[in-house]
C-alpha positions as CSV (number, residue, x, y, z in Angstrom):
1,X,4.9,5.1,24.4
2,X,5.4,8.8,24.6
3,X,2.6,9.4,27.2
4,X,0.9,12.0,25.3
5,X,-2.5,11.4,23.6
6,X,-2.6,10.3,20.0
7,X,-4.8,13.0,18.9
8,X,-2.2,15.5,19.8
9,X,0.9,14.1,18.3
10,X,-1.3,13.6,15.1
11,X,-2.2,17.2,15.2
12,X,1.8,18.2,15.3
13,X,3.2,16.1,12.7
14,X,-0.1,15.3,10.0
15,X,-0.1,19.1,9.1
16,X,3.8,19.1,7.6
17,X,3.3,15.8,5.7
18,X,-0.3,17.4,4.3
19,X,1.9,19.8,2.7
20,X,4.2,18.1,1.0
21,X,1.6,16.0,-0.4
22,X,-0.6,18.8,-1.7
23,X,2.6,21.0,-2.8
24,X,3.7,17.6,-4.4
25,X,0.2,17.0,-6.0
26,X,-0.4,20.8,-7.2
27,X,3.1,20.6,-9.1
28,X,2.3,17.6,-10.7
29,X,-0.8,18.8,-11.6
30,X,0.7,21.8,-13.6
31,X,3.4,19.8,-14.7
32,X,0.5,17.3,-16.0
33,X,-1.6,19.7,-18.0
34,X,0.9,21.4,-19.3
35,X,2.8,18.1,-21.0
36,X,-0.3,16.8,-22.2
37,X,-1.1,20.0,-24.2
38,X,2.6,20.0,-25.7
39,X,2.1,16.3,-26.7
40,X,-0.8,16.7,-28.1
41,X,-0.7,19.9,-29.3
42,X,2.6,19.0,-31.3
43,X,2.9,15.3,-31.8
44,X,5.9,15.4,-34.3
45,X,8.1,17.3,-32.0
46,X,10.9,15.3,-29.9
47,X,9.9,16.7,-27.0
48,X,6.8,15.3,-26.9
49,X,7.9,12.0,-28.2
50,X,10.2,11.5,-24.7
51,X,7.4,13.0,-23.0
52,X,4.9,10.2,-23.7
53,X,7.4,7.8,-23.1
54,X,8.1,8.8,-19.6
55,X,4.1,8.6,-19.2
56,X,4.0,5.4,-20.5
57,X,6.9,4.1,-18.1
58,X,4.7,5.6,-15.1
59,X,5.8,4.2,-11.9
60,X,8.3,2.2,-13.1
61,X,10.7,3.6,-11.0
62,X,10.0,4.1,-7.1
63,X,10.2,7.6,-5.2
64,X,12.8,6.0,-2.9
65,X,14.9,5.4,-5.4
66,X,15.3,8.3,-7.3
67,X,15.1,10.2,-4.2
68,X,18.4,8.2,-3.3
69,X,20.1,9.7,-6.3
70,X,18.9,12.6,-6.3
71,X,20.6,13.3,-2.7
72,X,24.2,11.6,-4.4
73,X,23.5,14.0,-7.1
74,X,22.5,17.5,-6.0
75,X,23.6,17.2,-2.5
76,X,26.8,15.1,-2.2
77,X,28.1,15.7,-5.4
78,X,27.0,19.1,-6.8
79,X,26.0,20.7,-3.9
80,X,23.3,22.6,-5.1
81,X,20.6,20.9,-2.5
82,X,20.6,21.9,0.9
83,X,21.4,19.3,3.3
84,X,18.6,16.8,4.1
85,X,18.5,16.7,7.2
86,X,15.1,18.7,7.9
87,X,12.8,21.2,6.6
88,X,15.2,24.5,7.7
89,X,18.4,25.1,8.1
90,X,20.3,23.7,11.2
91,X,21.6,27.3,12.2
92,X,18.0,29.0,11.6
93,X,14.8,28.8,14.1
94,X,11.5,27.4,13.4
95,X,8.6,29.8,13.0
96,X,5.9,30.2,15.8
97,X,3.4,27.3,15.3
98,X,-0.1,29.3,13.9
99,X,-1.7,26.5,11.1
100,X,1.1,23.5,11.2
101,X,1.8,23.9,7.7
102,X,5.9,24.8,8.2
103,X,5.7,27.0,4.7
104,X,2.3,28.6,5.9
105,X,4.0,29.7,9.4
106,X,7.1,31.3,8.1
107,X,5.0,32.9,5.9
108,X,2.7,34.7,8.3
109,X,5.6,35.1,10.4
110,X,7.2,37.3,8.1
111,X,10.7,35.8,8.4
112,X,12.0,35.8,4.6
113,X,15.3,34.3,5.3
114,X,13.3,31.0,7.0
115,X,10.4,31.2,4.4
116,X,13.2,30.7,1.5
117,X,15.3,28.1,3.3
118,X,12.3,26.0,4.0
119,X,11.4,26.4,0.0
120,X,14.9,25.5,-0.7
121,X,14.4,22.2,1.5
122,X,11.2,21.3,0.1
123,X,12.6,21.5,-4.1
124,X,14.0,18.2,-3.9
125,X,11.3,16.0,-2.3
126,X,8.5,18.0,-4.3
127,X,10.3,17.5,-7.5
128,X,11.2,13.5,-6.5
129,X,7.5,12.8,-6.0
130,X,6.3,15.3,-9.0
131,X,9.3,12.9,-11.2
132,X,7.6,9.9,-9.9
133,X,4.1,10.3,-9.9
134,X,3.1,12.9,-12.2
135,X,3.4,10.1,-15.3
136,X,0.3,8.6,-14.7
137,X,-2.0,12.0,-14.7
138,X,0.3,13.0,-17.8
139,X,-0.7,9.6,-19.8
140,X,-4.5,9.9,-18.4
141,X,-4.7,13.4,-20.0
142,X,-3.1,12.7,-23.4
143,X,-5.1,9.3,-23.9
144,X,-8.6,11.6,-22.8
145,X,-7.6,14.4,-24.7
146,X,-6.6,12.3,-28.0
147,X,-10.4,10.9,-27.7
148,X,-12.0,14.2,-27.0
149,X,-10.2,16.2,-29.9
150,X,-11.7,13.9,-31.9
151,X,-15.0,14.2,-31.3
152,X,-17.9,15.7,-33.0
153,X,-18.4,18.1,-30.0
154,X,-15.0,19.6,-30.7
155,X,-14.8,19.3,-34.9
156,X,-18.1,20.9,-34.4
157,X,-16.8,24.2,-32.4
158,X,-14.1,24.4,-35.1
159,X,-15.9,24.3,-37.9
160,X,-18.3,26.9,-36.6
161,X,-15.8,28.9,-35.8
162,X,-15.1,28.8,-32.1
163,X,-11.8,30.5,-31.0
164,X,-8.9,27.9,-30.4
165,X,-8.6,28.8,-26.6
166,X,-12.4,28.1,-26.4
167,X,-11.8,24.3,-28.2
168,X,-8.8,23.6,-26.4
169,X,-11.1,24.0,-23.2
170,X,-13.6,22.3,-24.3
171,X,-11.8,19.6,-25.1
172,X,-10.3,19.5,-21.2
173,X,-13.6,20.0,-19.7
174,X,-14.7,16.7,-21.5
175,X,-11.2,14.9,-20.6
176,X,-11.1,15.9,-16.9
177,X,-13.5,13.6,-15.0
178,X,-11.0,10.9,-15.1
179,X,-7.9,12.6,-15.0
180,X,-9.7,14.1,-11.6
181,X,-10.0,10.3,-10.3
182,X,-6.8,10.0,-11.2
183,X,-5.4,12.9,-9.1
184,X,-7.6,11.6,-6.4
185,X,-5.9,8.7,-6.6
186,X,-2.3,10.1,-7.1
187,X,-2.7,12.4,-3.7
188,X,-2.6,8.3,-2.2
189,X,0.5,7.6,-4.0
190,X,1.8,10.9,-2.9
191,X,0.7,10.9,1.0
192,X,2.2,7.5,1.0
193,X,5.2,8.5,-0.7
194,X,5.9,11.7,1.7
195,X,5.5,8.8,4.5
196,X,8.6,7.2,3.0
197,X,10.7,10.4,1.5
198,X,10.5,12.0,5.3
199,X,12.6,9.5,6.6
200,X,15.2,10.2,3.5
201,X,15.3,14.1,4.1
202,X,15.0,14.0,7.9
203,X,11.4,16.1,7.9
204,X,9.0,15.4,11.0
205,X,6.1,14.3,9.8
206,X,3.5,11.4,9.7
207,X,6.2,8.9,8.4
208,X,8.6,8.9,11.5
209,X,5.3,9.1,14.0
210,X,4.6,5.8,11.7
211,X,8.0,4.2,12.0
212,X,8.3,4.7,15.5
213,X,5.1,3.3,16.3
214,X,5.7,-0.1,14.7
215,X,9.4,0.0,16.1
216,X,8.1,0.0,19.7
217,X,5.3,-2.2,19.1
218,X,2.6,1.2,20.0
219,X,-0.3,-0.6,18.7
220,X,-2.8,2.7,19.8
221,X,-0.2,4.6,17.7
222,X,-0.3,2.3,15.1
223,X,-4.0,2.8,14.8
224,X,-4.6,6.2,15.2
225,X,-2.3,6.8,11.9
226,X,-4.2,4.2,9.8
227,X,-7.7,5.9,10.9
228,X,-6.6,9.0,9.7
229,X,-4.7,8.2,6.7
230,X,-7.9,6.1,6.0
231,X,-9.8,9.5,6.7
232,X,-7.9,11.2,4.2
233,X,-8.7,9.1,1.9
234,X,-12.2,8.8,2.1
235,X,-12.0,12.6,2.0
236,X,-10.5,13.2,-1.0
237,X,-12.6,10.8,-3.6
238,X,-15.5,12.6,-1.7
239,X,-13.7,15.8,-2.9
240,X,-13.4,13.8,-6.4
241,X,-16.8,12.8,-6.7
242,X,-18.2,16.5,-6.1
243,X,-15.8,17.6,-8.4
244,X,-16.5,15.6,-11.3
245,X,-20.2,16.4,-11.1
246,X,-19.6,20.0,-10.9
247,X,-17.5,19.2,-14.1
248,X,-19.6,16.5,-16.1
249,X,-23.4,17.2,-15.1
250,X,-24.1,13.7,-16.5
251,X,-22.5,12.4,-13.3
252,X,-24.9,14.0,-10.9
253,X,-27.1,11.5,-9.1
254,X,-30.6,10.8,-10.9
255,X,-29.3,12.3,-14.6
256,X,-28.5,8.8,-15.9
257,X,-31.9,7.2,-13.9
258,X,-34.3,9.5,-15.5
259,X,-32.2,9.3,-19.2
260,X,-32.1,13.5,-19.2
């Protein structure tokens, strides 16, 4: 509908909503490793009571939705947000286009004041889909971690004397092949929700290109999104897979055949 080629529109707007995703998915995978040590680490504590609650209640409540009130909130009523209405501030330019990424740009452009307005503009969003998603790699870490703590591996290390750094390690080298299928599958949840939270903070991304298309009826449009979201995808449990073998060498291909 636009009469330029898919390929290039893709190329424009697919490198802003990676970001977000990935800034999205690298907070909640802080957030996530950090929580599950304090739960675990001290059980009794309140803190950690409400904490595996909330991972208990993941995805209970949608992105949209709490993105919606965090706007009324920080924005409307306290105004501590930035507008939404884009990634930088109305009155400031965009950096030069080098890599896509918006944050990257302003970066290696060396503007400071457009670097920190487009952090400022990205908080909210990144903290929405971090609030959302980030549950269920909080209540996969603290279910593997309460099974690997446990086990004779990890009594073992302890009794013979192993530092409590080195334990603690242990014990999240044995628990991580399944929280990493989980963040696999929470960079999904997150691309998909950056599709949706876009359109709520007026960034140009994947999801307008998405909305537009199916507004006009741009079937080649249509496509060319679902290939390469489907691309990503495909992408990143191949990413998983390697990881998890680098991680658990039971997992690499003929181990388990050959019983070694």
């Amino acid at each position: 509908m636009t009469g330029r080629p898919v390929v290039e529109e893709l190329s424009d707007r697919l490198p802003a909503t990676l970001e977000l995703a990935l800034l999205a998915l690298g907070c909640s995978i802080v957030v996530s490793v950090v929580a599950s040590y304090f739960v675990v680490m001290y059980p009794s504590n309140p803190l950690s009571r409400a904490v595996r609650g909330y991972a208990r209640a993941a995805g209970a409540i949608p992105e949209y939705v709490i993105a919606i009130v965090a706007i009324f909130v920080f924005y409307a009523t306290l105004q501590w947000a930035p507008a939404p209405v884009g990634r930088i501030a109305v009155e400031l330019v965009a950096p030069p286009q080098v890599t896509g990424f918006p944050l990257l740009d302003a970066l290696l452009d060396g503007d400071g004041e457009v670097f920190l307005s487009i952090c400022a503009h990205l908080v909210m969003p990144v903290a929405v889909m971090v609030l959302a998603q980030s549950a269920l790699l909080v209540k996969m870490l603290v279910h593997g971690l309460d099974q690997t703590l446990d086990a004779p591996q990890t009594l073992f290390r302890i009794a013979s004397g192993a530092p409590r750094r080195v334990a603690v390690l242990s014990a999240y080298r044995r628990a991580a092949p399944a929280a990493v299928t989980m963040a696999g599958t929470l960079f999904g949840y997150l691309l998909g929700g950056a599709v949706v939270l876009e359109g709520l903070f007026g960034f140009t991304g994947m999801g307008q290109y998405a909305v537009q298309a199916v507004n006009t009826g741009d079937v080649i449009a249509t496509q060319g999104f679902l290939l390469v979201i489907a691309a990503l995808a495909l992408l990143v449990f191949l990413l998983v897979d390697l990881t998890n073998m680098i991680i658990d060498p039971r997992r690499r291909p003929g181990v388990a055949a050959d019983g070694s």
